[in-house]
C-alpha positions, -999 to 999 in steps of 0.1 A, spaced: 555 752 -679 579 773 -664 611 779 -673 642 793 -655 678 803 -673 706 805 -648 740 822 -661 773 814 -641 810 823 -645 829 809 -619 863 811 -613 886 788 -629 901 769 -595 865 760 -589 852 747 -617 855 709 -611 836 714 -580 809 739 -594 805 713 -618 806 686 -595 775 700 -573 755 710 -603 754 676 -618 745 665 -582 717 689 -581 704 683 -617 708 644 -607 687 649 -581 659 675 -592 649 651 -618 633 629 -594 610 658 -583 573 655 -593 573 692 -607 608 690 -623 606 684 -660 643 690 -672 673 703 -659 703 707 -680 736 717 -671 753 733 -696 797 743 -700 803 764 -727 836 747 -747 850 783 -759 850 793 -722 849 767 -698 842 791 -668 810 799 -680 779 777 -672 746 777 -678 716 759 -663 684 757 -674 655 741 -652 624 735 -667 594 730 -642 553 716 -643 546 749 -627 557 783 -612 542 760 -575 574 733 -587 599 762 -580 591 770 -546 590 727 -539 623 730 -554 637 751 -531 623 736 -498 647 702 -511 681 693 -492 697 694 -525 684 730 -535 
C-alpha cells in the first residue's frame, strides 16, 4: 500500500466549497481500481483545517490517479 497525508488550511470564505470538491473527489476516487480509501477529514476545533488522507494499491495507483478528470 501506499499511503498519502494531505494537510490544508483554507481560508474561511471558502470552506463550503473546498469541502464541497473534496467530497466530490473522494466520491469519485473510490471507484478507482488502485484507490483503497480516501478520507476527508475537518478538524472541529478549527474548521479551516483539513486533512485528507488517500490510501492507494500501489505507488502505480497515484500516477492513475492523477491522469482522472476529477484529480
Amino acid at each position: 500500500m501506499f499511503i498519502i497525508h494531505v494537510q490544508a488550511q483554507v481560508k474561511p470564505p471558502y470552506i463550503d466549497a473546498f469541502k464541497k470538491a473534496c467530497i466530490e473527489n473522494a466520491k469519485e476516487s473510490l471507484k478507482e481500481e488502485g484507490v483503497v480509501r480516501f478520507d476527508v477529514v475537518q478538524e472541529q476545533e478549527d474548521p479551516t483545517r483539513f486533512l485528507l488522507i488517500e490510501i492507494y494499491r500501489n505507488r502505480d495507483a497515484t500516477s492513475k490517479h492523477k491522469e482522472t478528470l476529477h484529480y
